[in-house]
BAVEXKE-436397 format. One record per residue (C-alpha): residue number from 1; x, y, z; residue in three letters. Coordinates in Angstrom, 1 decimal, padded with zeros to 4 digits, always signed. Each point is the difference from the previous one (the first is absolute). Layout:
+-----+--------+--------+--------+------+
! seq !      x !      y !      z ! type !
+-----+--------+--------+--------+------+
! NUM !      X !      Y !      Z !  ala !
...
+-----+--------+--------+--------+------+
This chain:
+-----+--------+--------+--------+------+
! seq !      x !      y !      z ! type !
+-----+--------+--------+--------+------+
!   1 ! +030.4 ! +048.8 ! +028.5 !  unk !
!   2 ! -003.0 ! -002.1 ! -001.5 !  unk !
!   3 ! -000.3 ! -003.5 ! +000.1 !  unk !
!   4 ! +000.0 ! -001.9 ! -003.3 !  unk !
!   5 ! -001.8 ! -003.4 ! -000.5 !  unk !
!   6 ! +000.3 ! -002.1 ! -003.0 !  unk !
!   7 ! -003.9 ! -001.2 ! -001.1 !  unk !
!   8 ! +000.2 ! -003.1 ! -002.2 !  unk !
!   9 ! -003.0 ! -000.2 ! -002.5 !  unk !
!  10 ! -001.5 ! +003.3 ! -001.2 !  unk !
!  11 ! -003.8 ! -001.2 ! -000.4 !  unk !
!  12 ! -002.6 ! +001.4 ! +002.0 !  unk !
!  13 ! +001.5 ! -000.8 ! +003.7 !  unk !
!  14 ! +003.1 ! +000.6 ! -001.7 !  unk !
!  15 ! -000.9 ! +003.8 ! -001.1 !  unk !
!  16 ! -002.2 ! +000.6 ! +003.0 !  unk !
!  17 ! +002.7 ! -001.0 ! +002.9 !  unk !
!  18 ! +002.5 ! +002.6 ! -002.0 !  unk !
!  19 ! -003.0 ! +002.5 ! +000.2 !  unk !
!  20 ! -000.6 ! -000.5 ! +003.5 !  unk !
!  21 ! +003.6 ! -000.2 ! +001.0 !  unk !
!  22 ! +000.8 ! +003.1 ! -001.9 !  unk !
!  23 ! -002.6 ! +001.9 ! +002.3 !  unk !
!  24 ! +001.5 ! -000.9 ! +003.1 !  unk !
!  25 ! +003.5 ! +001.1 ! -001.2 !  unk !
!  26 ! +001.8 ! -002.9 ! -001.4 !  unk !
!  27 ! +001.0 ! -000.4 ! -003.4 !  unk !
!  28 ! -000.1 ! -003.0 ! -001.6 !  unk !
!  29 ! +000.8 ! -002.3 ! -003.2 !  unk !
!  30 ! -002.3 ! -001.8 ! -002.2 !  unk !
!  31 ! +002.0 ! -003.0 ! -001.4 !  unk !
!  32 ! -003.1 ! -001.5 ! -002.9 !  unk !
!  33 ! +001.0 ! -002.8 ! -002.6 !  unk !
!  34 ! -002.1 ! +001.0 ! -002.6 !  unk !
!  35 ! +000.0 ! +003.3 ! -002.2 !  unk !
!  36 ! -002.7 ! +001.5 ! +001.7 !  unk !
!  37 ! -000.7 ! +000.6 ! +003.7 !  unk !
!  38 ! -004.3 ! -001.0 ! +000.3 !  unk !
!  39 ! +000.4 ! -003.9 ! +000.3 !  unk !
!  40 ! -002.5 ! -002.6 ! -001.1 !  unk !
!  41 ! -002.4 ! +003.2 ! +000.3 !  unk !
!  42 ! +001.3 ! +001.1 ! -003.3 !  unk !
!  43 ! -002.0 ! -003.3 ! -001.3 !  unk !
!  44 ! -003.0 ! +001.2 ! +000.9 !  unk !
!  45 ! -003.0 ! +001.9 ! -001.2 !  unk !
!  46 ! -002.4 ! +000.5 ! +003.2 !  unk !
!  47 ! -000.3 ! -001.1 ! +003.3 !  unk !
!  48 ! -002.5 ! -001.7 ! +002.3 !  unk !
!  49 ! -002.4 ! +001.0 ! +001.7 !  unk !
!  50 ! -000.4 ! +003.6 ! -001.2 !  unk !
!  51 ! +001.1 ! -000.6 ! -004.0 !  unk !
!  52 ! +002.2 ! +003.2 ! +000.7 !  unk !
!  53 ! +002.9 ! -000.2 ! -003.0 !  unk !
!  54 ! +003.3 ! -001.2 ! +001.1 !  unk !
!  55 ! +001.5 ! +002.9 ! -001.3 !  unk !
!  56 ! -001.0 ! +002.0 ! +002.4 !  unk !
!  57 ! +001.2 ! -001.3 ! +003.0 !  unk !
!  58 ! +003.7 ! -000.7 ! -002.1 !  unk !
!  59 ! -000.1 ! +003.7 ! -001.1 !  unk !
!  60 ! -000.5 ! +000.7 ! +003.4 !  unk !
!  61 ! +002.9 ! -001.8 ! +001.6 !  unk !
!  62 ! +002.1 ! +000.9 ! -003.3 !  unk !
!  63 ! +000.0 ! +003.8 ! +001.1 !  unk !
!  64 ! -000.2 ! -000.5 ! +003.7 !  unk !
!  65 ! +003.4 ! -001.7 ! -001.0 !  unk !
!  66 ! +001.1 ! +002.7 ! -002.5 !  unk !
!  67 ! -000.6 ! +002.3 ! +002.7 !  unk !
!  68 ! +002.6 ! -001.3 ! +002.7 !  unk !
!  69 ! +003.5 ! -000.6 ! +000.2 !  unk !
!  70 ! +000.1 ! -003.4 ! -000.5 !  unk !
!  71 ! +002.1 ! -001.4 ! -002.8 !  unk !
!  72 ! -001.3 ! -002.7 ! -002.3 !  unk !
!  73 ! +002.0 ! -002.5 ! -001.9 !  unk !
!  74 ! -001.9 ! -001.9 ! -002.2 !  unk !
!  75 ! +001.4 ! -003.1 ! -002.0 !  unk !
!  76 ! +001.8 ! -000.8 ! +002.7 !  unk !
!  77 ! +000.4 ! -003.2 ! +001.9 !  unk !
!  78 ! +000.7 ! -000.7 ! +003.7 !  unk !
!  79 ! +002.6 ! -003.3 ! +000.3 !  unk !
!  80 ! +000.3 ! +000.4 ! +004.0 !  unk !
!  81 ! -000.8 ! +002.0 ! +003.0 !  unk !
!  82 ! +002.7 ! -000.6 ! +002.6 !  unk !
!  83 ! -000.9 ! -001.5 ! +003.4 !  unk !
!  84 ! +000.7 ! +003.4 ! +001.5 !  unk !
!  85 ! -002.8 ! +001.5 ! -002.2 !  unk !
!  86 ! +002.7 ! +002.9 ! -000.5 !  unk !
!  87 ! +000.6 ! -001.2 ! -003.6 !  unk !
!  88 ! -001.3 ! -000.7 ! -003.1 !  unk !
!  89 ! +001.6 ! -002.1 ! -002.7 !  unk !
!  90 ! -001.5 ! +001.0 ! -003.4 !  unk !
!  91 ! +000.7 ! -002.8 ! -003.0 !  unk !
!  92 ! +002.2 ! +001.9 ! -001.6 !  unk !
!  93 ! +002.5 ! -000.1 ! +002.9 !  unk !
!  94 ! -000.9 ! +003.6 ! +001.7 !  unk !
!  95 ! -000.6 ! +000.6 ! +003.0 !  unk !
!  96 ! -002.4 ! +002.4 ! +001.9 !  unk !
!  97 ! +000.6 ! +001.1 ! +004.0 !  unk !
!  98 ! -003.1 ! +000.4 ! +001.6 !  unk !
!  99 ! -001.7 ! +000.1 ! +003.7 !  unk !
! 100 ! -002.9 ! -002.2 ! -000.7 !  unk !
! 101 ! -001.0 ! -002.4 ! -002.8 !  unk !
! 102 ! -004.1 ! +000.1 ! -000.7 !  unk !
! 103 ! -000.4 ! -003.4 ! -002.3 !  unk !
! 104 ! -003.4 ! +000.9 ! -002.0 !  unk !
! 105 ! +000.5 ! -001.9 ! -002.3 !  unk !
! 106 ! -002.8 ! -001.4 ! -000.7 !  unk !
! 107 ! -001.6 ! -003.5 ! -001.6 !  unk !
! 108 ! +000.4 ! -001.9 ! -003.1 !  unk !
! 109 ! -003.5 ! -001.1 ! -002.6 !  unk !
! 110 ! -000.5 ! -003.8 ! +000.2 !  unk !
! 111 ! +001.5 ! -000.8 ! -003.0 !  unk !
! 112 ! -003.8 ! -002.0 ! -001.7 !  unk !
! 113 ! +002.2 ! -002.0 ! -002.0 !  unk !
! 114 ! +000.7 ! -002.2 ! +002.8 !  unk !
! 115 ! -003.6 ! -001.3 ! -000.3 !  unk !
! 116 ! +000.1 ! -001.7 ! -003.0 !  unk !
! 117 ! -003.5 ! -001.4 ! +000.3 !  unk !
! 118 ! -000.9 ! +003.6 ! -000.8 !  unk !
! 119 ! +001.6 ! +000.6 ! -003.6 !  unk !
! 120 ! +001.7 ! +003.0 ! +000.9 !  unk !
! 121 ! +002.1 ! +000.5 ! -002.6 !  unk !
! 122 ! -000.9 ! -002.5 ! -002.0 !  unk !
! 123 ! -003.8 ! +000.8 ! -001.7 !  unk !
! 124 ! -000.4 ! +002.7 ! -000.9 !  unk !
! 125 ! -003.1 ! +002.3 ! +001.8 !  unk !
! 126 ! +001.5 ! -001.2 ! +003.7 !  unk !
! 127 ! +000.9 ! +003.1 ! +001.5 !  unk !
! 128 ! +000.9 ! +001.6 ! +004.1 !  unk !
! 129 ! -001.0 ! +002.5 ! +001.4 !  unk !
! 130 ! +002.8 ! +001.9 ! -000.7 !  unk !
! 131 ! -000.7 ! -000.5 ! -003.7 !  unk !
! 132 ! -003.5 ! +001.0 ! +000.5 !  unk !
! 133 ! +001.0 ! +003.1 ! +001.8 !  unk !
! 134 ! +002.4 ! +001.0 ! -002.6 !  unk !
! 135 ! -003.2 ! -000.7 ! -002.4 !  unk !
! 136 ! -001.7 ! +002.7 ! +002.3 !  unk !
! 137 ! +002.7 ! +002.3 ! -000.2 !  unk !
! 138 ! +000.8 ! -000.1 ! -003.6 !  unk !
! 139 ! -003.4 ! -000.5 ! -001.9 !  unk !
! 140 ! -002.9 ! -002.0 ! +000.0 !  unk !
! 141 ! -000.4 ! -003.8 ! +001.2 !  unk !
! 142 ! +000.7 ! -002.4 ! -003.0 !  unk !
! 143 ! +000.4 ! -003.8 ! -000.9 !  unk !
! 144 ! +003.6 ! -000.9 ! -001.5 !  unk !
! 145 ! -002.7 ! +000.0 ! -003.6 !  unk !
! 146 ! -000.5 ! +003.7 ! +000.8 !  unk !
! 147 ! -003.4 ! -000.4 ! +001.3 !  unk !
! 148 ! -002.3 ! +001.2 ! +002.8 !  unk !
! 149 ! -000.4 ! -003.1 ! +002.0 !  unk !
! 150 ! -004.0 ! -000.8 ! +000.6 !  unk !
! 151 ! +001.4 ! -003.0 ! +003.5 !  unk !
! 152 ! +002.9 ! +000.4 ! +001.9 !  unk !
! 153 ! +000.6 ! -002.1 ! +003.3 !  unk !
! 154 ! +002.2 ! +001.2 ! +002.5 !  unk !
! 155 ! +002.2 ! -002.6 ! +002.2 !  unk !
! 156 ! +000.8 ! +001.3 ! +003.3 !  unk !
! 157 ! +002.9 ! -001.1 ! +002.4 !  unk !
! 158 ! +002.8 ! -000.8 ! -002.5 !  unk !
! 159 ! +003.1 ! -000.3 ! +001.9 !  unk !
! 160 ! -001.7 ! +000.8 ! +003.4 !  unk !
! 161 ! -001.2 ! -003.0 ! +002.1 !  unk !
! 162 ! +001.7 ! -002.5 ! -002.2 !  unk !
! 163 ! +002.2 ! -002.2 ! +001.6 !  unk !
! 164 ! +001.2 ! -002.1 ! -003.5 !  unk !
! 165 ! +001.5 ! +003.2 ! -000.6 !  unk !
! 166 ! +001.3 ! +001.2 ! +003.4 !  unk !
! 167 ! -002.1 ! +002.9 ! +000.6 !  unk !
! 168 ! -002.1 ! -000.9 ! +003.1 !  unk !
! 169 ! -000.9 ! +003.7 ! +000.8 !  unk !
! 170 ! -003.0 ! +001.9 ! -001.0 !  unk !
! 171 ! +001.0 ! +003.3 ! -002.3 !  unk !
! 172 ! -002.7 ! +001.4 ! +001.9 !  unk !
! 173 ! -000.9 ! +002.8 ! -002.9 !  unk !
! 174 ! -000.5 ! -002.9 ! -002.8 !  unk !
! 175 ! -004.3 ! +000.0 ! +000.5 !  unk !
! 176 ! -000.5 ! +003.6 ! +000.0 !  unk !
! 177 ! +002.0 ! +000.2 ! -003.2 !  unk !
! 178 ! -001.6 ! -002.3 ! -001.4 !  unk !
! 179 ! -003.1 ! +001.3 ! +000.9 !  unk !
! 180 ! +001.1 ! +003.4 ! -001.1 !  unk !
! 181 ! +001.1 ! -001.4 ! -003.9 !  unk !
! 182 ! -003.2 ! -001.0 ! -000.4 !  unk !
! 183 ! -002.0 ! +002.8 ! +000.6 !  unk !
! 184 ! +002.6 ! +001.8 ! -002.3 !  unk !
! 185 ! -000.9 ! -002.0 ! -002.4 !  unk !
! 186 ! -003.6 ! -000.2 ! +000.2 !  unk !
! 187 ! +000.4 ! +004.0 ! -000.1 !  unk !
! 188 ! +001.7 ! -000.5 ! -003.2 !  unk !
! 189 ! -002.1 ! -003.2 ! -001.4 !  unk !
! 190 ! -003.8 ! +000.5 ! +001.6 !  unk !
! 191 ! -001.1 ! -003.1 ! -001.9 !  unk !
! 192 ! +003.6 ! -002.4 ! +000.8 !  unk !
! 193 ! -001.0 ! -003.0 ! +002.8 !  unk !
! 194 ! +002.2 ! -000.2 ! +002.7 !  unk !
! 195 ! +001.3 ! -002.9 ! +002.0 !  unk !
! 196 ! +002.4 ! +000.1 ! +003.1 !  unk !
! 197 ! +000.5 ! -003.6 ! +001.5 !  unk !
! 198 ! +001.4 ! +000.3 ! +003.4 !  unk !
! 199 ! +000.7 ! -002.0 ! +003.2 !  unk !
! 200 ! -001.0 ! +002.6 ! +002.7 !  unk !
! 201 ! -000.8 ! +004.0 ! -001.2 !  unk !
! 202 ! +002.3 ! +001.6 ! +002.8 !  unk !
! 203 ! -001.3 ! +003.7 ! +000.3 !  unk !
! 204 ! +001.9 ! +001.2 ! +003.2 !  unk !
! 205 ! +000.2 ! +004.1 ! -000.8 !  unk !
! 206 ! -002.1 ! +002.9 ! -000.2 !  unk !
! 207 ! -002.2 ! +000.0 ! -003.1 !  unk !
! 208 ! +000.9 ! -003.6 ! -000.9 !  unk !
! 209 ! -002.9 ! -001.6 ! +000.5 !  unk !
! 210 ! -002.1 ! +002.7 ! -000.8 !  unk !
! 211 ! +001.8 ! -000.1 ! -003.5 !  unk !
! 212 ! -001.0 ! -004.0 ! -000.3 !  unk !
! 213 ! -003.4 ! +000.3 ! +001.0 !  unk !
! 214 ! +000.0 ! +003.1 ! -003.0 !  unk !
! 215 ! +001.5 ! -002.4 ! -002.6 !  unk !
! 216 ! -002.8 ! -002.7 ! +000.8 !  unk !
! 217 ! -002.8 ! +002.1 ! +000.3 !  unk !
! 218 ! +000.6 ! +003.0 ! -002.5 !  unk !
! 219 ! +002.2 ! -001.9 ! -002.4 !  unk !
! 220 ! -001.2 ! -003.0 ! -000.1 !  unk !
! 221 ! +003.2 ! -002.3 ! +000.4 !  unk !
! 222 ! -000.3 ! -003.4 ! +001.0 !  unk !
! 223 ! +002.5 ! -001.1 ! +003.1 !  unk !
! 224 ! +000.4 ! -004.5 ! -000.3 !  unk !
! 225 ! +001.6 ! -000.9 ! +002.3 !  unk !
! 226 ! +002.0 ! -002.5 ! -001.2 !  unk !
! 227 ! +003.9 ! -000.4 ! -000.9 !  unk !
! 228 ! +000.9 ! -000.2 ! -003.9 !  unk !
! 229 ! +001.1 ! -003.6 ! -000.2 !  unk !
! 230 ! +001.4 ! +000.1 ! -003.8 !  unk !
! 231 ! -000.3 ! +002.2 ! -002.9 !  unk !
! 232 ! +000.8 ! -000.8 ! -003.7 !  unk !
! 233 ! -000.1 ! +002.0 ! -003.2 !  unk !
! 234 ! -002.9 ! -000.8 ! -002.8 !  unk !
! 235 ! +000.6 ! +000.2 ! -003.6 !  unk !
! 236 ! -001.3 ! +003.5 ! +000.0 !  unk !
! 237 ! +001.8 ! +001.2 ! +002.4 !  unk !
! 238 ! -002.2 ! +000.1 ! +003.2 !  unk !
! 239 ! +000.7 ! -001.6 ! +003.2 !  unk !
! 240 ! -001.5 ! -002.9 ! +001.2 !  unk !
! 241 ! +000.0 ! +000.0 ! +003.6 !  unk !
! 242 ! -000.9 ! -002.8 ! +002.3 !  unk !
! 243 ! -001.2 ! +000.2 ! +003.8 !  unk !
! 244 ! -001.9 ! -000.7 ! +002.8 !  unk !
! 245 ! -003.1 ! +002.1 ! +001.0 !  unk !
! 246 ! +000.6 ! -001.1 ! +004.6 !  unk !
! 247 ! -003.2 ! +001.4 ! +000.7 !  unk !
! 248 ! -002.2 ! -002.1 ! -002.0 !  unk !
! 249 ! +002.1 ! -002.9 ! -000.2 !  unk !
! 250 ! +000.8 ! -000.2 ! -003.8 !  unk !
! 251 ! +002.1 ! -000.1 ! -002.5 !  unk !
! 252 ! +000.3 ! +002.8 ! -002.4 !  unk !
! 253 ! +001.4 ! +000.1 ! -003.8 !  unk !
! 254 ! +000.3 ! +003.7 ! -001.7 !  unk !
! 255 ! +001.3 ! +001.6 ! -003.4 !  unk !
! 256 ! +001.1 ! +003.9 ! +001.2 !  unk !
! 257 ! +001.4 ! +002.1 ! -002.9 !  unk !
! 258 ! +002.7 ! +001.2 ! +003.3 !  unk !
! 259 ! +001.0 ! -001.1 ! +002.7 !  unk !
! 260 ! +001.6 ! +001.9 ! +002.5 !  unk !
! 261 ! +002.4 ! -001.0 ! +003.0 !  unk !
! 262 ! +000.0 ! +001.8 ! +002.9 !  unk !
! 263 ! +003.6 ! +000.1 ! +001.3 !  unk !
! 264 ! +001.2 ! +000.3 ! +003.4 !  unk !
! 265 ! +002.7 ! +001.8 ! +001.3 !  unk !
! 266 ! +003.5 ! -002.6 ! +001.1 !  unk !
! 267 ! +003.4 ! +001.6 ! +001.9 !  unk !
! 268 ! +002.0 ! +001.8 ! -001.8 !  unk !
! 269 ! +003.2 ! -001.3 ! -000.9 !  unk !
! 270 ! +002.2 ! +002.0 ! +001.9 !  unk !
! 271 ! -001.2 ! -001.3 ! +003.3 !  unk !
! 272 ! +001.9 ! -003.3 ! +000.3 !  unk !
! 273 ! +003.8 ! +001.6 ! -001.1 !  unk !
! 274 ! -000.8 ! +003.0 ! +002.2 !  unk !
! 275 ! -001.3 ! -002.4 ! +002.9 !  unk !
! 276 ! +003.1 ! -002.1 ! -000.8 !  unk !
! 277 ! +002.4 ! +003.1 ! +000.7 !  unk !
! 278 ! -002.2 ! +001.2 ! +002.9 !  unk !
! 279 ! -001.1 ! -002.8 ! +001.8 !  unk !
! 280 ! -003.2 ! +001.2 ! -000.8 !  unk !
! 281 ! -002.8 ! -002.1 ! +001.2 !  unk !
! 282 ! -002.1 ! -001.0 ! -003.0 !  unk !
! 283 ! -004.1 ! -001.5 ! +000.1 !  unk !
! 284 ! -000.5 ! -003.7 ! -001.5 !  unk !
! 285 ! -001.2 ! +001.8 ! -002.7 !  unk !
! 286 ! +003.4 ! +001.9 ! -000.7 !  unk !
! 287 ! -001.7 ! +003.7 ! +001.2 !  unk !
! 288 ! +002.3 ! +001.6 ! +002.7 !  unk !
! 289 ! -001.0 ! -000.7 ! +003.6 !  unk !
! 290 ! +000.0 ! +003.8 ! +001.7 !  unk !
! 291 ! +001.4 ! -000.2 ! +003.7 !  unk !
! 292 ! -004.0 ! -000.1 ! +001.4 !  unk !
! 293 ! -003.3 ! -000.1 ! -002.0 !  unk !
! 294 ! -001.5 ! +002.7 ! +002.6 !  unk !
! 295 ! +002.8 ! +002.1 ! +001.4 !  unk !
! 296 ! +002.5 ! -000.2 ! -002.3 !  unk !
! 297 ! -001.7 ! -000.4 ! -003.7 !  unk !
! 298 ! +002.7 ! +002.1 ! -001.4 !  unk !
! 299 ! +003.4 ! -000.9 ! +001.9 !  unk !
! 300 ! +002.5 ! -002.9 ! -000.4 !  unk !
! 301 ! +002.4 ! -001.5 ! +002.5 !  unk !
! 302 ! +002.4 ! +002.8 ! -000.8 !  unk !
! 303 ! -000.5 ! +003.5 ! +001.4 !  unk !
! 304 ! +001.3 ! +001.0 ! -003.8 !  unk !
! 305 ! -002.4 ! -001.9 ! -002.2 !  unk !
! 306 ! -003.9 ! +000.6 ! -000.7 !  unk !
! 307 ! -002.8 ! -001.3 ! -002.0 !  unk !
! 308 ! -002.6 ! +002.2 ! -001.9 !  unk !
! 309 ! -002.6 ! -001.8 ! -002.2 !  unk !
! 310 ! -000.9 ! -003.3 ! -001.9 !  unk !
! 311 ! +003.9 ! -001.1 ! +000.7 !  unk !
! 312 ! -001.6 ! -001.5 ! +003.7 !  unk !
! 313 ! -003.5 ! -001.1 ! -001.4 !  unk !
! 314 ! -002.3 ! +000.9 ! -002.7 !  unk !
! 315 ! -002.2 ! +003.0 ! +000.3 !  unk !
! 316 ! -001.4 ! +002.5 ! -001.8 !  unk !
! 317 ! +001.1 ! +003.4 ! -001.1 !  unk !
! 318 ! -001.9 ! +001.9 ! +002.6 !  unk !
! 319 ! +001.6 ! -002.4 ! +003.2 !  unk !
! 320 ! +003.4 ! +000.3 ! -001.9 !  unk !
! 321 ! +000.2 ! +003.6 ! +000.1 !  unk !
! 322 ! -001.0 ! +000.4 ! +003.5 !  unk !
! 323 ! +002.8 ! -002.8 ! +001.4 !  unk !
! 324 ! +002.7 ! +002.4 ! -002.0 !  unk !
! 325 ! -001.4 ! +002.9 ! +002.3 !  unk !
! 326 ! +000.4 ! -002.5 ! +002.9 !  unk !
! 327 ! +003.1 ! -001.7 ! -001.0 !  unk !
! 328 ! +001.3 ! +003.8 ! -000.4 !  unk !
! 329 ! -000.6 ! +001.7 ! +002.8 !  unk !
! 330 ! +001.3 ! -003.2 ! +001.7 !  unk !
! 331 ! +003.3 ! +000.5 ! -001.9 !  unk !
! 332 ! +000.0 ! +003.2 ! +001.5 !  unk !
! 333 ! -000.7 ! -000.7 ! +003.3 !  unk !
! 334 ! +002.9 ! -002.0 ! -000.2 !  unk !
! 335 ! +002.6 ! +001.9 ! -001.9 !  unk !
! 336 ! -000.6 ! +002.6 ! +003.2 !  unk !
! 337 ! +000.3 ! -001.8 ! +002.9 !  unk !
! 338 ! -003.5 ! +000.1 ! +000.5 !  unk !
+-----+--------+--------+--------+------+
C-alpha cells in the first residue's frame, strides 16, 4: 500500500517535494491557501541571473504536478498538524491522515508600510519590488502620472537587517533583485538614471556578481552606498529623497520621479501557531530551526515532520527546489524503515 504525506504550501518546494515523492512511490497532498498552487513566483516576471521568464519554470512544476497523483487543495488553510505528524487539522474542521507532514510553506513580503520614513502608501510614485515586477509583467514601467520615469533610486534592505523593525536577518536574494530591476529597466528606458543605495552589495551565487559588474559597466547604473534616511513627496509628485553617500563622507539631497524599495523576505505566519502545536524550534528571527544546519537541513525533532524551502530560511528558487528533492527522499527514507 503507498504511503501518503500531507505537503503544506504548494509553491515551488511545495510542488517539487510532491513531484519527487510521487516518483519514489508515495502519493501525496498539496494543502495551498491561495487559489493557485505557484506561490510568490506567480508575482513575478523574470528571474535572476539568467532573465529566464518565471513562467517557465511554474509551467514546468504545474505539469510535473498535473502529471502525478498528488491531490491539490487550493483555498485551503491548515489550523494544526498534530504532535504525531499523523494528522492534519484544516480550518474548516477536517481532518486529513497522513504518514508525514512536509511544511513548505514558505515566507511572507515585508510588509514596506512598516517603514514609514519611506512613504509607502502614502505619495504616490513609492513603489516595491513586487509592484515593479507586476509593472514588468503587465506593461511598461510608469509613474502614478502615467509617465516613463527619466530617475528612479532603488533602496535596498527594507525589512532585512533592520532591527527597529525586527528583522535582523539578511533576505539574502534582496541585491541581486535589485540589481536585476534595474537592468530591466534600463532595457526598457535606455536613457532613465539609475540609483541603488545600499549598505553592502551581497552577491553570493552563480552569475550574481557577474550580473552587477554588467549593470555598472554595460548599463551604466550608479551603486551609493548609502541608506535612504527620509523621503518626502514634492508638489509635482516626485520624491525627494535624502541620504548619505559613506564612501565620500557626504550628505546627499535628491528629487527621483520613483522610488523603489527593495523588500526582504520575513517568516511566514504559520510558523509560530505550528511551532506552538509542535514544539517546533523557531530562529530569533521567527524562521523554523531544522534539527541540524548540515545533516539534517530538512528534518525536525519528529521522525513525522519535514521542512522544504524558504519556511527554514530564505533562499532562492533554485536552492528551494533542490531541499524539496532532499527533504523528499528523506521522507521516504523514513516512511521505509530505511
Amino acid at each position: 500500500m503507498r504511503k501518503n504525506v500531507v505537503i503544506v504550501g504548494g509553491g515551488v518546494a511545495g510542488m517539487q517535494t510532491a513531484i519527487t515523492l510521487d516518483e519514489l512511490g508515495i502519493d501525496s497532498v498539496i494543502i495551498e491557501k491561495e487559489a493557485v498552487l505557484g506561490g510568490k513566483l506567480n508575482k513575478w516576471d523574470r528571474l535572476f541571473p539568467t532573465m529566464t521568464p518565471a513562467k517557465e519554470v511554474l509551467d514546468t512544476l504545474k505539469e510535473g504536478v498535473a502529471k502525478t497523483k498528488t491531490q491539490v487543495l487550493t483555498s485551503t488553510l491548515v489550523k494544526n498538524i498534530e504532535k504525531s505528524g499523523k494528522e492534519v487539522v484544516l480550518a474548516n474542521g477536517s481532518k486529513i491522515k497522513t504518514d508525514a507532514v512536509v511544511i513548505a510553506s514558505g515566507f511572507d513580503i515585508f510588509p514596506a508600510e512598516l517603514k514609514e520614513e519611506y512613504g509607502y502608501k502614502i505619495y504616490n510614485n513609492v513603489f516595491t519590488t513586487v509592484d515593479i515586477e507586476n509593472m514588468f509583467k503587465h506593461g511598461k514601467i510608469l509613474t502614478t502620472d502615467g509617465k516613463a520615469p527619466q530617475t528612479v533610486a532603488f533602496l535596498h534592505c527594507v525589512g532585512s537587517r533592520d532591527e527597529k523593525v525586527n528583522q535582523r536577518h539578511c533576505s539574502r536574494v534582496c541585491c541581486i533583485t535589485g540589481v536585476k530591476q534595474a537592468i530591466e529597466i534600463k532595457q526598457q528606458l535606455p536613457d532613465t538614471e539609475i540609483y541603488n543605495f545600499y549598505m553592502d552589495m551581497r552577491m553570493f551565487g552563480p552569475g550574481y556578481e557577474e550580473l552587477y559588474r554588467q549593470a555598472q559597466q554595460e548599463y551604466n547604473i550608479h551603486f551609493v552606498r548609502g541608506k535612504i534616511s527620509e523621503a518626502s513627496q514634492t508638489i509635482d509628485n516626485k520624491i525627494q529623497i535624502k541620504a548619505e553617500d559613506t564612501l565620500v563622507g557626504r550628505p546627499l539631497k535628491m528629487t527621483v520621479d520613483m522610488l523603489i524599495l527593495i523588500v526582504g523576505m520575513q517568516a511566514g505566519e504559520s510558523n509560530i501557531p505550528f511551532s506552538k502545536c509542535n514544539e517546533i524550534d523557531l530562529y530569533p528571527s521567527s524562521f523554523i530551526k531544522p534539527l541540524n544546519h548540515f545533516t539534517g537541513n530538512v528534518c525536525s525533532n519528529s521522525d513525522t515532520i519535514f521542512y522544504a524551502g524558504t519556511v527554514t530560511a530564505p533562499k532562492n528558487i533554485g536552492e528551494s527546489i533542490n531541499e524539496a528533492v532532499t527533504a523528499a527522499y528523506k521522507v521516504a527514507q523514513t516512511l521505509n524503515g530505511k
